[in-house]
C-alpha positions in Angstrom: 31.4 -59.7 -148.9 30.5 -56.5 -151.5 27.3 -54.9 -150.4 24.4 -55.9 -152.6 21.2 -54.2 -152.2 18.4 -53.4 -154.9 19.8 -49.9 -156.5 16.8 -48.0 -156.1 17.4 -48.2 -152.6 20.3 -47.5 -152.3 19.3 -44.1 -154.4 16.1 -43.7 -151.5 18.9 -43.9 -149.0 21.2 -41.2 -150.5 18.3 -38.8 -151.5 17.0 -38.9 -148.0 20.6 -38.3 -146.7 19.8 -35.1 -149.1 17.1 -34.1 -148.5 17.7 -34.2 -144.6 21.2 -32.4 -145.4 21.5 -30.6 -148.4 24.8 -28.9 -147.9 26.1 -31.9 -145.8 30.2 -32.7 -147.3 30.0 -36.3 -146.5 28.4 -36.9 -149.9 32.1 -37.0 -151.2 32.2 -40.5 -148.5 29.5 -41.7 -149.4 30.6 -41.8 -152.9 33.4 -44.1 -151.9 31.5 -46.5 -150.0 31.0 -48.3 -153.2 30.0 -48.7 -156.8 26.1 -48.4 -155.9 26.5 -45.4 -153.6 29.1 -44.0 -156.1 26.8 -41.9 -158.7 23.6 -41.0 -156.7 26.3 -39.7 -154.1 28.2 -37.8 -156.6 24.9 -36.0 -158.0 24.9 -34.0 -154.8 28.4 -34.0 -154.5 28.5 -31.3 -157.6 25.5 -30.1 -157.1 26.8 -26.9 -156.1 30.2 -25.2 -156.7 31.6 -23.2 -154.5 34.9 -20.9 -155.3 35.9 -19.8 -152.4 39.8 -18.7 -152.0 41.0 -17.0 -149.0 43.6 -14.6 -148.5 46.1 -17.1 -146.5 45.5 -19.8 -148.7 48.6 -20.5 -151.0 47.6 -23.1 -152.7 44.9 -20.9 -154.5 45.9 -21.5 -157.8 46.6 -25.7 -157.1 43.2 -25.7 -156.3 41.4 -24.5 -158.8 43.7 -26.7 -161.3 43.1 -29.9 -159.6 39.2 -28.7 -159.6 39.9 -28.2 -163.7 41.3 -31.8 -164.2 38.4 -33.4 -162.4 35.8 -32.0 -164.6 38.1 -32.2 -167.3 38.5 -36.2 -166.9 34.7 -36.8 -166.1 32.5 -34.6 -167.9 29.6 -36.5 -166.2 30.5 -34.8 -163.0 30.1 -31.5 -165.0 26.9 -31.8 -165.9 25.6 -32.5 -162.2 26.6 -28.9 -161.6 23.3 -26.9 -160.9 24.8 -23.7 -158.7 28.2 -21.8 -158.5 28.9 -20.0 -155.5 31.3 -16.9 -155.2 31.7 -15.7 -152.0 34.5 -13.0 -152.8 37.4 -12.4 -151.2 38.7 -9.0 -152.3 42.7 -10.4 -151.9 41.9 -12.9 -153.8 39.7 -11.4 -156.9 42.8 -12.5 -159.0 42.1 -16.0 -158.7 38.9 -15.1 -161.5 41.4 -14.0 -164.2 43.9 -17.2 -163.9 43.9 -19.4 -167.1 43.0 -22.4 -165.3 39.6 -20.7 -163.9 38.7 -19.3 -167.8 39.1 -22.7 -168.8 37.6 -24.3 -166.2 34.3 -22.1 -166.6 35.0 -23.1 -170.5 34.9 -26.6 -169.9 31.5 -26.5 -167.6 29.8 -24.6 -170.2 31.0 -27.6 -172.8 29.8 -30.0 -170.3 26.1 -28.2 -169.7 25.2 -27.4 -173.4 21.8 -29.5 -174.2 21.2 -30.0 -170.6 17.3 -28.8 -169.4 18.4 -27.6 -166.4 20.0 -24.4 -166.1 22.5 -23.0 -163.6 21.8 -20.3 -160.3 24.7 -18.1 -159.5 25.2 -16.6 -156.1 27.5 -14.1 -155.9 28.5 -12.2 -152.4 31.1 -11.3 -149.7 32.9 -14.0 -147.9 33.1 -11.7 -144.9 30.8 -9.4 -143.2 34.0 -7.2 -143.3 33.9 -6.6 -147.0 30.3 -5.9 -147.7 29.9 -3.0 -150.3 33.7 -3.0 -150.4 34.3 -5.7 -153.5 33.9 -3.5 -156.8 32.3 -5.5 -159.6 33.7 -3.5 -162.4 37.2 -3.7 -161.7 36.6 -8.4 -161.5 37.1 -10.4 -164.0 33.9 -11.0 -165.8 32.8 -14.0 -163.6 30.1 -15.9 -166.1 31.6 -14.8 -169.7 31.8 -18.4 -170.1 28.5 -19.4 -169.1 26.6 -16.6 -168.8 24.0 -18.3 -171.5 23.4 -21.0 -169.1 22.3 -18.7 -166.3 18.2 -18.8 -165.3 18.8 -17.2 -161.5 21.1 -14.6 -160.2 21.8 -12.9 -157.1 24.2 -10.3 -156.5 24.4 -9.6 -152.6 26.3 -6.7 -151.4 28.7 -5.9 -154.8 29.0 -2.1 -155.4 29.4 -1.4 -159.0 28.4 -5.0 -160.9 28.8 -4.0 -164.4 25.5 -4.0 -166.8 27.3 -7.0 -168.5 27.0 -9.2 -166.2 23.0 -9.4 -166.3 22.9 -8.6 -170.3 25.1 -11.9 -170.6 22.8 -14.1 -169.2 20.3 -14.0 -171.9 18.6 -17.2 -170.7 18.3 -15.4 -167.4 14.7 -15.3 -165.7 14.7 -14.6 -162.0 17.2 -11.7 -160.7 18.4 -10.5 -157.6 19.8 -6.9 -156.9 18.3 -5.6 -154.3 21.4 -5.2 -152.1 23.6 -3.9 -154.7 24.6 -1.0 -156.8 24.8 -1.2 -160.7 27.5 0.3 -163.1 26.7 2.1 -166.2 29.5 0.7 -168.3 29.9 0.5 -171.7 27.8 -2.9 -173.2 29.3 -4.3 -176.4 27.6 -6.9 -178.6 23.7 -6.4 -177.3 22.3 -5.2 -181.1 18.4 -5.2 -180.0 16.3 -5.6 -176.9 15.2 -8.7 -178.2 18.7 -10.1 -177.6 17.8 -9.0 -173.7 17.3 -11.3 -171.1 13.1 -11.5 -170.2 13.4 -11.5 -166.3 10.2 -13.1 -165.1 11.3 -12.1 -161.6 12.9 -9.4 -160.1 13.8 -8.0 -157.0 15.2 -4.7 -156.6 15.5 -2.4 -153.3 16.4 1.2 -152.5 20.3 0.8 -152.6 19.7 -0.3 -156.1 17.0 2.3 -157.2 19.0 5.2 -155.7 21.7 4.7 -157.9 21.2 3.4 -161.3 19.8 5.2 -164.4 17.1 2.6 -164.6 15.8 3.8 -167.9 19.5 2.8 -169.4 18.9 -0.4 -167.4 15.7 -1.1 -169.1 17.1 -0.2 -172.5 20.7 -2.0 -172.3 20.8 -4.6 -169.4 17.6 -6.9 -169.4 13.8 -6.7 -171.0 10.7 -7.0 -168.6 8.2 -7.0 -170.7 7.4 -10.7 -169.8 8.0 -10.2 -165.5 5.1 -11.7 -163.7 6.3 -11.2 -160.1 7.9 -7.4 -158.5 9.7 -7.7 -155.1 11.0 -3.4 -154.7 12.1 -2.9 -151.3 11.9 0.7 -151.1 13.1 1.2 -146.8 16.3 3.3 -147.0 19.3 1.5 -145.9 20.8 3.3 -142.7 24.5 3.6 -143.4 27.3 4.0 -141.6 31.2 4.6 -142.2 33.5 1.3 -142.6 36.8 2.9 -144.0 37.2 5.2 -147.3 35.5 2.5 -149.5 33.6 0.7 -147.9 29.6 1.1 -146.7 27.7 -1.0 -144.0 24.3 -1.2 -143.6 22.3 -2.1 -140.0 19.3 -4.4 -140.8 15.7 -2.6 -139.5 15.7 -4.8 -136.5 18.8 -4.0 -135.3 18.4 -0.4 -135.2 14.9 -0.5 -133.7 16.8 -2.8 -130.8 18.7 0.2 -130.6 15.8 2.5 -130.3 14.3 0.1 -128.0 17.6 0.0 -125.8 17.6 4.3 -125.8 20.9 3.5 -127.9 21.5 6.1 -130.5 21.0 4.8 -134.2 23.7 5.4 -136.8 22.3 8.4 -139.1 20.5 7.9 -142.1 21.9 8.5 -145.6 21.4 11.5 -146.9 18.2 10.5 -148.9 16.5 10.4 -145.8 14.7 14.1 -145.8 13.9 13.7 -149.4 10.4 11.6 -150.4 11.4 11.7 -154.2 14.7 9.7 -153.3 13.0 7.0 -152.1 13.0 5.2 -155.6 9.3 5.7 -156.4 10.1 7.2 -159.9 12.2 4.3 -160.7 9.1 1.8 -159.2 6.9 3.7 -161.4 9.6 2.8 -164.4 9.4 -0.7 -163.6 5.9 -1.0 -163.3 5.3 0.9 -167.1 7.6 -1.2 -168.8 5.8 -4.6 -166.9 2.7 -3.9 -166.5 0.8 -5.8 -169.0 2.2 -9.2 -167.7 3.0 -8.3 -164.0 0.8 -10.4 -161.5 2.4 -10.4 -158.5 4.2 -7.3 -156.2 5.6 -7.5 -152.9 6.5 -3.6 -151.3 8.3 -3.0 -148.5 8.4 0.2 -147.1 9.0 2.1 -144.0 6.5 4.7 -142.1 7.8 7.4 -143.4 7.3 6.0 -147.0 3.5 7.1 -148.2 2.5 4.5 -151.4 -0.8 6.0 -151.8 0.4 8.0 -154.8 3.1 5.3 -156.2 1.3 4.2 -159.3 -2.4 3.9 -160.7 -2.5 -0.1 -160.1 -5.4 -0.1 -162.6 -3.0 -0.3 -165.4 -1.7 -3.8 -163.8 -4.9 -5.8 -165.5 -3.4 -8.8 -164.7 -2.3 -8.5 -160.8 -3.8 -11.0 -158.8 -1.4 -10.8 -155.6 -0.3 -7.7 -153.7 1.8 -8.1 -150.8 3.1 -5.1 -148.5 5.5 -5.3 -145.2 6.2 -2.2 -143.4 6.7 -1.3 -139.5 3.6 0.7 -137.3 4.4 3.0 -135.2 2.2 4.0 -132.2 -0.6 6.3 -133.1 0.3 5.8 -136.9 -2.7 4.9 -138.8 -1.9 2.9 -142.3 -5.3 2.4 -143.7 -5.6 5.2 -145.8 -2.1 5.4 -147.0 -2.6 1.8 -148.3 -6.0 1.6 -149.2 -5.3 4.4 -151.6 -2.9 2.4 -153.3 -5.5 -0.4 -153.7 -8.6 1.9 -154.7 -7.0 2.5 -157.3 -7.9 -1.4 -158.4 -11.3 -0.7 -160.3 -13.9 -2.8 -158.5 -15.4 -5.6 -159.9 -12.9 -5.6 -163.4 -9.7 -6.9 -161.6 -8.6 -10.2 -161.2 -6.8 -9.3 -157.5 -7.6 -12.7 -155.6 -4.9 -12.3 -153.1 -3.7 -9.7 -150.5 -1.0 -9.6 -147.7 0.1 -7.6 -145.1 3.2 -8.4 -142.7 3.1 -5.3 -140.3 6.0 -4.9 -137.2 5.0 -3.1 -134.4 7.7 -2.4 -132.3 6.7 -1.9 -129.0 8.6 -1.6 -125.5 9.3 -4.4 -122.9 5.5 -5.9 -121.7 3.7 -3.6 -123.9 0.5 -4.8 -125.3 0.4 -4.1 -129.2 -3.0 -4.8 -129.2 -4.5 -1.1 -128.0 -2.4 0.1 -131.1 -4.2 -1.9 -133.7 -7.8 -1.6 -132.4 -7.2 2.1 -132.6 -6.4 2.0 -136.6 -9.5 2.5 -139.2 -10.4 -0.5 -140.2 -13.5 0.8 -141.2 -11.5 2.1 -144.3 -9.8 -0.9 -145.1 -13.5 -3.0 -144.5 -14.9 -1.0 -147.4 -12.0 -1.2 -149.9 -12.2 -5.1 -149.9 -15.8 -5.3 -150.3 -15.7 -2.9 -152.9 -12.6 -4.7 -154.5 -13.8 -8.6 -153.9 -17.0 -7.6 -155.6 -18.1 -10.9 -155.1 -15.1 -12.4 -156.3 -12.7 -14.9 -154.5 -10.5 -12.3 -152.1 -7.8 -13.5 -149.4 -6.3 -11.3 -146.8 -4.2 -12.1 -144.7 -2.9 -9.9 -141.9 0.3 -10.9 -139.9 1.9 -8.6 -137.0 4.8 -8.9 -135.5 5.5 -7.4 -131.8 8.7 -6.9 -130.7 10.2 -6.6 -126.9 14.1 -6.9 -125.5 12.6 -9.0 -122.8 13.2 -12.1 -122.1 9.4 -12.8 -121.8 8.5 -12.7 -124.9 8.9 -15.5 -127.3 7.7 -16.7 -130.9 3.9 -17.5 -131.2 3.0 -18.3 -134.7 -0.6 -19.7 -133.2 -2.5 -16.0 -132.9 -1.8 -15.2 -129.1 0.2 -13.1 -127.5 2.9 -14.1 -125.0 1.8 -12.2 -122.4 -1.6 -13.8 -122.4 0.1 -17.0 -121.6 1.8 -15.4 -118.8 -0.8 -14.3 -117.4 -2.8 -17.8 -117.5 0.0 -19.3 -115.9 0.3 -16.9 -112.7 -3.2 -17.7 -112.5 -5.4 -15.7 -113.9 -9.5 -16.1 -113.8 -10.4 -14.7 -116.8 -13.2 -16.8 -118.5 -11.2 -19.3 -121.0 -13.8 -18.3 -123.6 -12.4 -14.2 -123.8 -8.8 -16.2 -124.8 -7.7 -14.6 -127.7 -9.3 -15.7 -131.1 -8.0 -14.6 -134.1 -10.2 -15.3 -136.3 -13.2 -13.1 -134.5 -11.0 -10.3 -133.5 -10.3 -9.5 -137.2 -14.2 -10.2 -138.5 -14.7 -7.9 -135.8 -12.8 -5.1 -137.3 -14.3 -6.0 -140.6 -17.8 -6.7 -140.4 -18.9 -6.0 -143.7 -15.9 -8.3 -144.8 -16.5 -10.7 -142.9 -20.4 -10.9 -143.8 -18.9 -11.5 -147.7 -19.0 -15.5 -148.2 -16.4 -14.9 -151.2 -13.6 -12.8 -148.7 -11.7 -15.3 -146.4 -10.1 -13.3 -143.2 -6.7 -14.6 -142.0 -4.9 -12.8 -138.9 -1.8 -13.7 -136.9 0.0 -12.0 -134.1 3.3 -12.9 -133.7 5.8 -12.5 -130.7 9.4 -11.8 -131.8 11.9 -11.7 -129.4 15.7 -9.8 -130.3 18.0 -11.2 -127.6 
């Protein structure tokens, strides 16, 4: 007997299967289980493309044409598509300059034109093996076909991706580059800035700003004259050899495991001794040719990065979000490095509602970070927000991350430490009421602050654990 149940149902059940699953390859079953299941199945089913073609796969090619004749017979299926995935395979880059992947790409822009929703591109290394090692301006322009139909990009680990790429998106609004390197090539076709695409977000880090002649960027590759929200991650990568053309990068975590562990860290690049490498002429760039519609920045930075001088935030009169995440070391005292980035907010003529700080202090096995923190000036910090709320609306929020190679500590995302825990449990008389409380520790390092009814204290100390 044919299963007959109310379609909308049926759809609950599938979207539920989604939403539990997202990247779950049974929906191709489920399509087949019958008529009803058929086309709510097969929304998710496209979804997302993924063309991935490995080296020891010879039937590369067979692929990509069956792939081509699906689409081709049922343009519905086309216009499920809402991502494309590359993960790049650098034995394999040919596969982008076949015939059958041109017209392929051809027949999904067809399929897409009129649609509302527009398409997200990921574009990366398959293997950890080939990161910075796949050249962008020796592929196959990957969305020449599409490119129009492009709202979100993000270019992970490419050396080299060609200007082009981002100029031919001119639809495009959020942008990704911060682990990449740009090419200056040659752009054809782009006759004004107006033709730009008018990023509304953009990320960027310190591989990217150390490399690229951002004024040609600005000029040539995309228009940010409309971006509302600034992600620059200025730490300096820490590189290390991986063969002739290649370049690897170790993640801040690992290398203070390695510090932690008395292992010595793989040198830095050789930016490191230089302050004026660290990309803050190229932030400074970025924040000129945004700063009448910018709203929202996120830094992140390392110790030996001071912000206090990276730009006269007064001429942002529209930010109303700061973020900042950087490491403390012990003894290093942050107040007056950041609050002379955020004096530079005029008080009481700023619509600034919103600030954030994620802070790692990475301390040895059992060590209590709190000593650390009490010892900062607050005092500093207590006076910049008062003088900044001016009895506006202000949120703060504080969040610090520990950091052992023991096996005793763990995450706690409630506002205690791990070792307070430990202690309660080998059984410990303190007086339950001197438990840690977040909330009072922090109005006790801001008392004037905290006596402002408009200026709402947040503060979470989190345990992190590497092994």
């Amino acid at each position: 007997m044919p299963l007959s149940l109310p379609q909308q149902v049926v759809d609950n059940v599938v979207d539920h299967l989604h939403a539990s699953d997202p990247g779950s390859p049974l929906f191709h079953s489920i399509a087949l289980v019958s008529r009803q299941f058929r086309e709510r199945a097969q929304v998710y089913s496209f979804k997302a493309l993924s063309f991935l073609f490995l080296e020891n796969d010879g039937f590369c090619v067979t692929k990509l044409r069956d792939r081509r004749q699906i689409l081709e017979c049922n343009p519905k299926l086309a216009r499920y598509v809402r991502r494309l995935l590359f993960p790049l395979v650098q034995e394999t880059l040919w596969v982008f300059d076949h015939q059958d992947f041109i017209a392929l790409m051809e027949t999904l822009a067809d399929a897409l034109d009129g649609n509302d929703d527009m398409l997200q591109v990921d574009i990366r290394p398959y293997s950890p093996e080939s990161v910075g090692g796949i050249p962008g301006n020796t592929m196959p322009d990957l969305l020449l076909s599409v490119g129009w139909l492009v709202d979100e990009l993000t270019i992970t680990f490419i050396k080299n991706v060609p200007c082009r790429w981002i100029a031919d998106c001119i639809n495009l609004v959020k942008l990704d580059i911060s682990d990449s390197t740009i090419f200056k090539d040659q752009l054809e076709g782009t006759s004004s800035k107006s033709e730009l695409p008018k990023i509304d977000e953009l990320e960027v880090g310190q591989r990217c700003l150390n490399v690229y002649d951002i004024s040609y960027m600005l000029d040539s590759a995309f228009d940010l004259s409309c971006l509302t929200r600034l992600h620059c991650d200025l730490t300096p990568p820490v590189i290390f050899p991986m063969g002739d053309d290649l370049f690897g990068e170790i993640t801040l975590r690992d290398s203070a495991k390695m510090l932690l562990a008395g292992i010595e860290t793989p040198s830095q690049t050789e930016h490191e001794h230089k302050p004026e490498s660290y990309g803050s002429d190229k932030v400074r760039a970025i924040l000129r040719a945004c700063a009448d519609s910018l709203e929202d920045i996120t830094l992140s930075a390392n110790d030996s990065i001071e912000i206090g001088d990276l730009y006269d935030l007064s001429t942002i009169p529209n930010l109303d979000s700061f973020s900042l995440a950087r490491p403390i070391l012990p003894g290093d005292d942050i107040w007056e490095d950041i609050c002379a980035l955020l004096k530079t907010i005029p008080s009481g003529k700023n619509k600034i509602d919103y600030i954030s700080f994620l802070f790692t202090h990475w301390t040895v096995d059992g060590e209590d970070p709190m000593p650390g923190l009490e010892a900062l000036r607050w005092d500093i910090l207590d006076s910049t927000l008062v003088n900044l709320a001016c009895g506006r609306t202000l949120e703060l929020l504080i969040q610090v991350e520990y950091a052992g190679l023991g096996d005793g500590d763990a995450e706690d995302s409630e506002g205690g430490s791990e070792h307070d825990s430990e202690a309660d449990a080998e059984g410990s008389e303190e007086d339950p009421e001197e438990e840690f409380d977040p909330e009072k520790w922090i109005a006790m390092r801001l008392p004037l602050a905290a006596k402002e009814p408009c200026i709402i204290l947040e503060f979470e100390l989190i345990a992190i654990t590497f092994l």
